[in-house]
N, C-alpha and C positions, 0 to 999 in steps of 0.2 A: 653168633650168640655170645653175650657177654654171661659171665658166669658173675659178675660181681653186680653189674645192675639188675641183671635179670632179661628173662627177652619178654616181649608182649605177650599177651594170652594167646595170639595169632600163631605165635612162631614158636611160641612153647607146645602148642599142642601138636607140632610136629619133629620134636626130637628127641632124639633117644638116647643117654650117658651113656657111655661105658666107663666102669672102674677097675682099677685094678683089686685084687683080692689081698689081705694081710696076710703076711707068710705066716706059716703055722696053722693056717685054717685050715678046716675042712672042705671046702671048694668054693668053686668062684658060683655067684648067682648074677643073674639077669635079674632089674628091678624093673617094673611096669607100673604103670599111675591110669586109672582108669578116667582121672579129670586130670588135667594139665599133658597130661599124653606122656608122660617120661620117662623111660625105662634106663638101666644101666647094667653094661657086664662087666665085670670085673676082673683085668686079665694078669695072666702072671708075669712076676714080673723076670728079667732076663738069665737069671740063675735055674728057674725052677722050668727054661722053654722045654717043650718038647717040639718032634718037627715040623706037626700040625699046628701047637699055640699060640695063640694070640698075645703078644706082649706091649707092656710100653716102648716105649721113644720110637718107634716106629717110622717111617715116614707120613702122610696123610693119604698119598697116594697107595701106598701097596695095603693100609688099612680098608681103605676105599673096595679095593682090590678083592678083598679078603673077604668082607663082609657080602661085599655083591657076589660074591663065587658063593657062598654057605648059601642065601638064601633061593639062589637059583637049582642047587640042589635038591630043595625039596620044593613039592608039587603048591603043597597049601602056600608058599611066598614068595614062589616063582617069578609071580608080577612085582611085586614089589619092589619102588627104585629109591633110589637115595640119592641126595645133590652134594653132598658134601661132608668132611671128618674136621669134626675139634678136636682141639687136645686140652687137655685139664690136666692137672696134679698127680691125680689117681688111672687114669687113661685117656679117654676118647668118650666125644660127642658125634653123634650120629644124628645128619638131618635125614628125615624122610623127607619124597617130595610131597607126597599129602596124606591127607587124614587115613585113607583106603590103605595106603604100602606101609602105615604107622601103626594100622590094627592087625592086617594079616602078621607083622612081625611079632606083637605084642603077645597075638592069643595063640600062635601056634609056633612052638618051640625048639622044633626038631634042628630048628639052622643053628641055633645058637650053639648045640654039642660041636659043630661043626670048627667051631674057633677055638676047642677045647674040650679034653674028657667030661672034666670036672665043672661045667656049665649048665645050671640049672635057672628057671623063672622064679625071682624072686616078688610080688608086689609092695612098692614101698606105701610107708604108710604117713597121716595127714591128722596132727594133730591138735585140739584143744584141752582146755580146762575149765570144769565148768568147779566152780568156787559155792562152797555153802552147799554140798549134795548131802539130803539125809542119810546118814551110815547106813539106817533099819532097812532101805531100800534096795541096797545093793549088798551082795555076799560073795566077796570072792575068792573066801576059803574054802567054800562049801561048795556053790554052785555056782563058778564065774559064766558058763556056758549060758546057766540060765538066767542071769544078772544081764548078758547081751540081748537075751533073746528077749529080756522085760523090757528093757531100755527101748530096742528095733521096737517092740508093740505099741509101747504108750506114745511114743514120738513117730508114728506110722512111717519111718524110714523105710519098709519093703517098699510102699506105695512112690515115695519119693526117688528110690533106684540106690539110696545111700547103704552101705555095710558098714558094719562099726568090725575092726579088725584085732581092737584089744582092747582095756581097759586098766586101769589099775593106780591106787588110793597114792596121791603124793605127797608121800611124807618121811619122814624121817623111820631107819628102820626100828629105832629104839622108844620110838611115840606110839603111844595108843589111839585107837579112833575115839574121836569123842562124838557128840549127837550128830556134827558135821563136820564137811573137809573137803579139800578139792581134788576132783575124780578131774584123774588124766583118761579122754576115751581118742581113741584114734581111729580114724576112716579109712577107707579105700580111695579117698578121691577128696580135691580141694575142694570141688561145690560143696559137698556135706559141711566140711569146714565153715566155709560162709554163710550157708545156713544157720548151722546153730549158733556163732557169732552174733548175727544180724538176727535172728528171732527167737532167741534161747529153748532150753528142754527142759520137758516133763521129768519127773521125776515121783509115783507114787501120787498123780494129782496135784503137787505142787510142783510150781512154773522158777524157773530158775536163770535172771536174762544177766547173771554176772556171768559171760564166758569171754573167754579169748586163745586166742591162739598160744600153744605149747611151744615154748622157746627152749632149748639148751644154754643157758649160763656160761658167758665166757671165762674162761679161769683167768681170773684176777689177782693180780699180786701184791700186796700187802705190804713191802715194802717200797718199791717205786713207786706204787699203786698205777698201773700200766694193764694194757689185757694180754692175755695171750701165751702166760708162764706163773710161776708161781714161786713164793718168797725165798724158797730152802735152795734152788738153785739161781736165783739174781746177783747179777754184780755188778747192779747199778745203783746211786748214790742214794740213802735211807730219804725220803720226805714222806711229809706228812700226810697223812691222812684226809683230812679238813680243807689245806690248802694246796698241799704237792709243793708248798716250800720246804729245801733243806733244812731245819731246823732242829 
């Protein structure tokens, strides 16, 4: 699985990240994707081992190893096989061989302590923005809970099998809302995504088909004007803006 092309819909819905966790946190999680199948743990990394943990640089095989011995410990994922380990940046990909050994791992979590104290299920999350949502609609000073629960009604998400996992107004923190503005909501799952892409939401009776998918912004540099860093620490040659000639 290429991490930079991406793998099919086929071959996505059978594997599983692992990352590593950023020192300083509070522990490592397991993520899970209820659409696209993709879960990831987060492992320490080689300062913080202990003699059960799971760490980078690893070899593939003794991860292999490692993972298949945790889930044969316990009962609910005992079946469960896996073909093969990537490595990423942050840790290890984990292929399932099919859909069946890629759900018992997902919904039942006991193996994963097994690679690690501090190893909890995290589910990651899948999001949009839908642009132009009436403010009066949504309140999530007051009652974000119930802001979801209006959102799942009007848009019959229960019916559809979609959850919305959060929500929340993108903007600036020094800006006011005004009549409208674009509400970042995030799913449990890519369908949901696609859905409201392709056939927009409710909102209070009004129908809303400006949405798209919620991107993170690459930090951009200002003075190269290059992605990837930013101007206060570059020590590459000043251009412009407009054209990227030196001038």
């Amino acid at each position: 699985m290429s991490s930079i092309n991406g793998p099919s819909p086929a071959t996505l819905h059978q594997n599983v990240k692992v990352r590593e966790r950023p020192r300083g946190t509070g522990g490592d999680r397991l993520h899970a994707a209820s659409c696209g199948n993709v879960a990831s743990i987060p492992v320490l990394s080689p300062s913080d081992k202990t003699e059960d943990s799971l760490t980078r640089y690893l070899p593939a095989e003794e991860v292999k190893n490692r993972v298949i011995k945790a889930l044969r410990k316990n009962k609910p994922t005992e079946a469960a096989e896996i073909v093969g380990i990537g490595t990423m940046k942050t840790g290890y990909i984990v292929r399932f061989k099919d859909e069946a050994s890629k759900e018992a791992a997902n919904k039942n979590s006991e193996w994963v302590r097994d690679l690690g104290d501090q190893t909890k299920v995290v589910r990651p999350r899948f999001g949009i923005v839908v642009h132009r949502t009436p403010t009066r609609e949504v309140n999530l000073t007051v009652d974000k809970a119930g802001s979801i629960a209006k959102i799942t009604e009007e848009n019959e998400l229960t019916d559809k099998r979609f959850k919305i996992v959060d929500i929340a107004w993108l903007k600036r923190k020094d800006f006011d809302l005004g009549a409208s503005a674009s509400l970042g909501i995030w799913f449990d799952s890519l369908e949901a995504t696609e859905w409201a892409i392709n056939d927009g939401m409710v909102f209070g009776h009004r129908y809303l088909g400006s949405v798209e998918l919620y991107q993170i912004k690459k930090k951009r540099c200002h003075r190269c004007q290059t992605f990837g860093h930013l101007a206060w620490n570059c020590k590459e040659a000043l251009r412009c803006g407009i054209c990227t000639g030196e001038h």
